[in-house]
N, C-alpha and C positions, 0 to 999 in steps of 0.2 A: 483480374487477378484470380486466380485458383486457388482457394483456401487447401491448406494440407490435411490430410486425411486424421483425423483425431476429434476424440470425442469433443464435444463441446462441452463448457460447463454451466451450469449456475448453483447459485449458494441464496439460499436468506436464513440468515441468523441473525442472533444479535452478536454483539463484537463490544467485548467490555475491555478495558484497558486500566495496569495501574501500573506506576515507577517505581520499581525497587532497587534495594543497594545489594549489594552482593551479597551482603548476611541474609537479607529477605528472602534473595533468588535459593539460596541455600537450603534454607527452612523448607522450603517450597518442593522444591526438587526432593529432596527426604521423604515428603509426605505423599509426594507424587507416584515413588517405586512400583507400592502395589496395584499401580492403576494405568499407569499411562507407558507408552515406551514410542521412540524416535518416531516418525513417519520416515518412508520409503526418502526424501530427500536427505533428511539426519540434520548435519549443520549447511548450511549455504550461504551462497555468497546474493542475495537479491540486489536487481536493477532495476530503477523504473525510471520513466520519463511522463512525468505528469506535462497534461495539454490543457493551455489554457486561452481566454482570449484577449485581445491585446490590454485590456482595462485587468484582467488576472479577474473577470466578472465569479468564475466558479469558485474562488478559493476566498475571496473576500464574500462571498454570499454565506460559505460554508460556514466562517468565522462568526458570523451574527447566529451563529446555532437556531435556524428554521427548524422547521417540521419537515423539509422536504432538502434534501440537495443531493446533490451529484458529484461526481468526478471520473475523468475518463486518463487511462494512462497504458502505456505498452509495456511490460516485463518479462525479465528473464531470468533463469537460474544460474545463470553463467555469464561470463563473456562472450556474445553472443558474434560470429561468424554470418557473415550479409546470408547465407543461407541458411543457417541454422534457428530452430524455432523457437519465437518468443509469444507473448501472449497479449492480444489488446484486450484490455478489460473496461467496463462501464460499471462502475459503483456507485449505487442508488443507497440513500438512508431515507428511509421515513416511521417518524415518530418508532425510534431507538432500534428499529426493522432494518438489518441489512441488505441489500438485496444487490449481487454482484453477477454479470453476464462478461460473458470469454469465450474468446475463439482463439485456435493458433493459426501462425503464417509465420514465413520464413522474414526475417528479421527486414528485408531492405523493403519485400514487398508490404510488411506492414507497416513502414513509415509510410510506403508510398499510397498506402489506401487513407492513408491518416491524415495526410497534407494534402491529399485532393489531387493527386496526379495519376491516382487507376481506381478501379470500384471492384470490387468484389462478387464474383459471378454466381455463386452459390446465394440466393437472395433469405435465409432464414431467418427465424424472429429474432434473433440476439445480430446478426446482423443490420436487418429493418431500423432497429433498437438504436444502435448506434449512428448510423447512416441519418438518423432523423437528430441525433445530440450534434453531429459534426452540422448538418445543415440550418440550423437552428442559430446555434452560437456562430457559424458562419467564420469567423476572425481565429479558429481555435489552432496553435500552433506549440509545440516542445517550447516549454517554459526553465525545468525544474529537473535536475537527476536527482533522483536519490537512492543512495543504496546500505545497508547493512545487514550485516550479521544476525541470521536467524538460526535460531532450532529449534524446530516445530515436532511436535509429539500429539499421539492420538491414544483413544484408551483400548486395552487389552481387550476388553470387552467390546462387541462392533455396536459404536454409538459417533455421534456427528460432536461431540466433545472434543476439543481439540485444545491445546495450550503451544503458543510459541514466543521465544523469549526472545528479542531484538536488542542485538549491543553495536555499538561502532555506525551509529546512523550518521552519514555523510550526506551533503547536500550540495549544488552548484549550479550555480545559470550559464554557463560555457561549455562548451567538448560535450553536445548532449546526445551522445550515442550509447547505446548496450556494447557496442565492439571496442569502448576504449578501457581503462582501467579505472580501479578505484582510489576515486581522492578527492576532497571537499571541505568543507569547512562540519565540523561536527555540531550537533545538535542536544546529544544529551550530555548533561556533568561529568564529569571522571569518575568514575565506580558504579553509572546507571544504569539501570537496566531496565526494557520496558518490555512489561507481558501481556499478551493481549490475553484474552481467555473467550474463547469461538462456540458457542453452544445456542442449539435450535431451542431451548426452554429453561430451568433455571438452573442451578449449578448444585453438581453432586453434593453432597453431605460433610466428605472430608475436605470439599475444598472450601467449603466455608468456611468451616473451623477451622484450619487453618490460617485464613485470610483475616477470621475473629481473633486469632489467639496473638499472631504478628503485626495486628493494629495496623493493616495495608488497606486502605481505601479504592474504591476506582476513582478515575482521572480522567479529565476529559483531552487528548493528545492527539492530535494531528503531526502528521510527519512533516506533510509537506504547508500544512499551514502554519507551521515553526519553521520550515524555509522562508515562506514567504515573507511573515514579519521581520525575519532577520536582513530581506532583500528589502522590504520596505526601509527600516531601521536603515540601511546602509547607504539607498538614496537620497533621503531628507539631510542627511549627515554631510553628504557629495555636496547636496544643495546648498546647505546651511554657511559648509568651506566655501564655496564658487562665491555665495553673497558677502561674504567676508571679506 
């Protein structure tokens, strides 16, 4: 397979997370004017298909909150077209250190590097990276879509600060492709909203105070490890009717 011609990336930050209601996100956004404005995508629609392996080993590991975990998934900012470019990505935490590696390829070639049916000719370290998670877990296969609603914002001033608000998080274990549409069973309550806040060191001044003055805490929130519970939840239940 022929990776496409685009930079590659990586990221280590930390990645703080809290649920707000719509008066919060408000407050928020108010306080935000003089600092922050949209990133080049604005509002978007994200896709991803987390991969797991057949016991779901990485997202039950994740759930024990270690010092060390992982997860590996394919995204997109659209409805992705078998040719059109999505992104696999490898997302490392350790001790509260994000550390996130990505490459792009066109959407069919990168299921097909993913599930073991072509390898990637360009042999780099973010590919090496991965190539040794897929070989390792060995069993790793599209578990889980999930997609919603983001707007992500960066600050006026050039710094790796970044805030993105996520609403309409859907989830599903069937149709697990970037080319189909969106639809799922939902994840967060009616009115919630969940902001992540992305920053290499600790948080500016006014967003403290802010976050002091509206009595919002961080949260510890997984996307897809609230899928997953919800898929466990849903099997024991099947089980529970069948014994019945």
């Amino acid at each position: 397979m022929d990776r496409k011609e685009m930079p590659q990336m990586t990221f280590q930050r930390y990645e703080i997370k809290f649920l707000l209601s719509k008066r919060q996100r408000e407050k928020i956004m108010e306080a935000m004017k003089p600092y922050m404005v949209l990133d080049k995508y604005g509002h978007s629609t994200i896709r991803n298909i987390y991969f797991d392996t057949d016991t779901y080993r990485l997202i039950r590991a994740s759930l024990e909150k270690p010092v060390y975990k992982e997860k590996l998934r394919v995204r997109s900012y659209k409805q992705a077209g078998p040719e059109e470019e999505v992104f696999v990505e490898l997302k490392k935490k350790y001790d509260s250190v994000v550390y996130k590696r990505r490459f792009s390829a066109a959407r069919v070639q990168a299921m097909e590097y993913l599930t073991g049916k072509t390898q990637v000719s360009e042999k780099t370290q973010i590919i090496k990276e991965i190539d040794y998670v897929l070989g390792f877990y060995k069993t790793l296969a599209p578990k889980v879509f999930l997609s919603y609603e983001r707007e992500a914002y960066f600050t006026k001033v050039p710094s790796e600060f970044r805030i993105t608000f996520d609403e309409n998080i859907l989830w599903r274990d069937t149709d697990l492709s970037l080319g189909t549409g969106i639809y799922g069973e939902s994840i967060l309550a009616p009115g919630q909203v969940l902001m992540e806040v992305k920053t290499p060191n600790s948080l500016p001044i006014w967003m403290a105070k802010v976050l002091s003055q509206e009595k919002i805490r961080k949260t510890s929130f997984s996307k897809y490890g609230n899928a997953y519970l919800r898929f466990r939840d849903r099997e024991l239940s099947d089980e529970k009717r069948s014994i019945s």
